[in-house]
C-alpha positions in Angstrom: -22.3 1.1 17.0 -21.0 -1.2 19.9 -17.5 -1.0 17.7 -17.9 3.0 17.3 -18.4 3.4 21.6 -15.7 1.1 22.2 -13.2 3.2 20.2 -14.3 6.4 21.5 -14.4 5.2 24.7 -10.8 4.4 24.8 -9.7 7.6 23.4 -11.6 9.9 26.2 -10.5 7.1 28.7 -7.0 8.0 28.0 -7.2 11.5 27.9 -8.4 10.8 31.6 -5.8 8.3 32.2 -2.6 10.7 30.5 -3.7 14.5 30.7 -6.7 14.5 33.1 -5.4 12.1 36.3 -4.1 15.3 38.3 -6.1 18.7 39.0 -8.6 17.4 36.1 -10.4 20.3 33.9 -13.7 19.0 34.8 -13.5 19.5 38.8 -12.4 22.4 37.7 -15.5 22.7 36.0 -17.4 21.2 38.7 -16.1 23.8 40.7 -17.5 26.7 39.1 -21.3 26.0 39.1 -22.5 26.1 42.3 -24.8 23.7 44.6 -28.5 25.0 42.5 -30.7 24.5 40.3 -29.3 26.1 37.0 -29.8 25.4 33.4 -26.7 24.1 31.7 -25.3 23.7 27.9 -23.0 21.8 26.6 -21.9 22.0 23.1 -20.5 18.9 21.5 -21.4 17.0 24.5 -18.9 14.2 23.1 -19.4 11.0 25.9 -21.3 13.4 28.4 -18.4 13.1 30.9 -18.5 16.4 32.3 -22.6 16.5 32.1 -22.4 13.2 34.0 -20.0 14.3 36.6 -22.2 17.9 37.2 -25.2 16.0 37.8 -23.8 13.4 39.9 -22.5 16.4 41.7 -25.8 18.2 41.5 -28.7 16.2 40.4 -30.8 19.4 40.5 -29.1 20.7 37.3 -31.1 20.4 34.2 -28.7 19.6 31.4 -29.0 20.5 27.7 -26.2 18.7 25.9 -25.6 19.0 21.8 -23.8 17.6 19.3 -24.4 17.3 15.1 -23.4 13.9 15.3 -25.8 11.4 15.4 -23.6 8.7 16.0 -21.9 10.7 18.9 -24.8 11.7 20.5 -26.1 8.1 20.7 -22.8 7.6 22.4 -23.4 10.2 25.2 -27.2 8.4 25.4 -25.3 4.8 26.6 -22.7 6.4 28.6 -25.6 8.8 30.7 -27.8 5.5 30.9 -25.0 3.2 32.1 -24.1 5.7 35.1 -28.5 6.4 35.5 -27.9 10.1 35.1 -31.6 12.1 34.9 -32.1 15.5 33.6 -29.8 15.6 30.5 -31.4 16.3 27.0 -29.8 15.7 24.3 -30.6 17.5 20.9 -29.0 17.1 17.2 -28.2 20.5 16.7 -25.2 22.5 15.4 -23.1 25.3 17.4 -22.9 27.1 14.6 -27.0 27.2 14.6 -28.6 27.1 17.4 -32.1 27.3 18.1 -33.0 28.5 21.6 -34.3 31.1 22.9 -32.9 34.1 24.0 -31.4 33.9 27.8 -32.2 29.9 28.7 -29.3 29.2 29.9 -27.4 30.3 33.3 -24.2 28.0 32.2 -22.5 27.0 28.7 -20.0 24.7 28.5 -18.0 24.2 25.5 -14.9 21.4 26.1 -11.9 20.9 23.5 -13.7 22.4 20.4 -12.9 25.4 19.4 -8.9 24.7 18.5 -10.9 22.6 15.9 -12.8 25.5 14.2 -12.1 28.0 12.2 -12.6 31.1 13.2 -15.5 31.6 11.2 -16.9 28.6 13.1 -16.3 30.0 16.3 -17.2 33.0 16.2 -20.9 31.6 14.9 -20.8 29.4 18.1 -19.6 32.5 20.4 -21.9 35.2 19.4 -25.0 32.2 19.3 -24.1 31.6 23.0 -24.2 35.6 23.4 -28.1 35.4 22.8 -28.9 31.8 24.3 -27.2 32.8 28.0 -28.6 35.2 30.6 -27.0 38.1 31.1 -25.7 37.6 34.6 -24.7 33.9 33.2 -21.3 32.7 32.3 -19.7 30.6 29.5 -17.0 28.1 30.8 -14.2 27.0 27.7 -12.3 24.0 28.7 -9.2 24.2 26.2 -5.6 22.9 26.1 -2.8 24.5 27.4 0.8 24.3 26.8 2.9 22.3 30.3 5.9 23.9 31.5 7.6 21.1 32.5 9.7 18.8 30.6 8.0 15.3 30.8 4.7 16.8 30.3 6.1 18.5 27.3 7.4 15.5 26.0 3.9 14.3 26.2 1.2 17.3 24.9 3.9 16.8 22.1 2.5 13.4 21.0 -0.9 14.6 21.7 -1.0 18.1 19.6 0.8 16.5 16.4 -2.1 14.5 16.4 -4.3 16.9 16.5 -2.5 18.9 14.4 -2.6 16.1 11.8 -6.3 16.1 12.2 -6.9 19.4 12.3 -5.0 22.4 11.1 -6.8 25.1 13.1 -5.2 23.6 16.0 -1.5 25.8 16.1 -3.1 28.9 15.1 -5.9 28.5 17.6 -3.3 27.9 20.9 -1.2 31.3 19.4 -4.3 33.4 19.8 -4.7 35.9 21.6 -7.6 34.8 24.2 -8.6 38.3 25.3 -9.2 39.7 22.3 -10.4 36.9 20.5 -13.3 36.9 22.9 -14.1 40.2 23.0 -14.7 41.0 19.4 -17.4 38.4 20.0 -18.7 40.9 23.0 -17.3 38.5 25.5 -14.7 39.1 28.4 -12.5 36.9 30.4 -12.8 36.9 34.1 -11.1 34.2 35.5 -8.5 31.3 34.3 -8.1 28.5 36.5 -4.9 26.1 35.3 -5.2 22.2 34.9 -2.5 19.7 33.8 -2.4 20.4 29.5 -5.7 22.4 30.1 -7.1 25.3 31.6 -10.7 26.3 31.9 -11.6 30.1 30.7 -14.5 32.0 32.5 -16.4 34.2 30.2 -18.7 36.6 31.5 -20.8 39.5 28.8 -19.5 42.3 27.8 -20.9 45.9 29.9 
């Protein structure tokens, strides 16, 4: 296990290090929740690095972060210990299945996973979060987004043969188009705010 969180760790410390150093997704994301006490999920919680940084921004948030991977979850467990973060839960669970019930949540949060779905996938995951958030409530999708400059091309290069190579849901998923993709899932776009290699998508329920 010690081997597993050193590995991950590395890789989420370099996305920091190489696409997150400047206008980072997650104050972007830190941003758009305000100063209360709201009921947040995040799906595939990963490390907990953006639940960690809400709550050290807002300790009265109350946190429910998932993930089907044990191993990953036990992950998030040491990281949220080692920074003394309260009010996460974590909870095996899959996107595709959740089991809560209907409007918990005032917030969901779901960070670079659905370029590795397939559409099937996501649309499971999009239409659960339908039911699971209130109806004033919003869904916030931190996802990657092609640079415009040169260098940084250069770069996202590097980083989406990789995925790519791990995943080949990852080209068709950035050639979408976000509006409608969304909406036949009864969602709707109302804001886009634009990070380095990322942007963060607001989603608000359909009238």
């Amino acid at each position: 296990m010690a081997n597993s969180y050193n590995i991950v760790s590395k890789i989420y410390g370099l996305l920091d290090i190489l696409f997150f150093h400047k206008n980072s997704p997650r104050n972007i994301l830190l941003s758009k929740i305000p100063n209360k006490e709201y009921k947040i999920l995040e799906i595939a919680i990963g490390t907990a690095e953006n639940s960690i940084l809400l709550l050290k921004n807002n300790p009265q948030l109350k946190i429910t972060g998932i993930d089907s991977s044990e191993d990953m979850l036990k992950i998030a467990k040491s990281n949220i210990d080692k920074h003394n973060i309260k009010n996460i839960e974590l909870i095996k669970m899959d996107g595709t299945n959740m089991q809560f019930e209907n409007e918990t949540f005032d917030f969901i949060i779901i960070s670079l996973l659905l370029h590795e779905l397939t559409e099937v996938e996501s649309n499971k995951i999009l239409k659960g979060c339908m039911e699971i958030l209130k109806n004033n409530g919003k869904i916030l999708i931190l996802e990657w987004e092609y640079p415009k400059k040169l260098i940084q091309k250069i770069l996202f290069s590097v980083m989406s043969l990789l995925e790519y190579m791990a995943n080949k849901e990852f080209n068709q998923f950035m050639k979408k188009d976000l509006n409608e993709y969304f909406k036949k899932n009864g969602l709707i776009i109302s804001n886009i705010d634009y990070g380095n290699y990322t942007k963060v998508i607001e989603l608000k329920k359909e009238n």
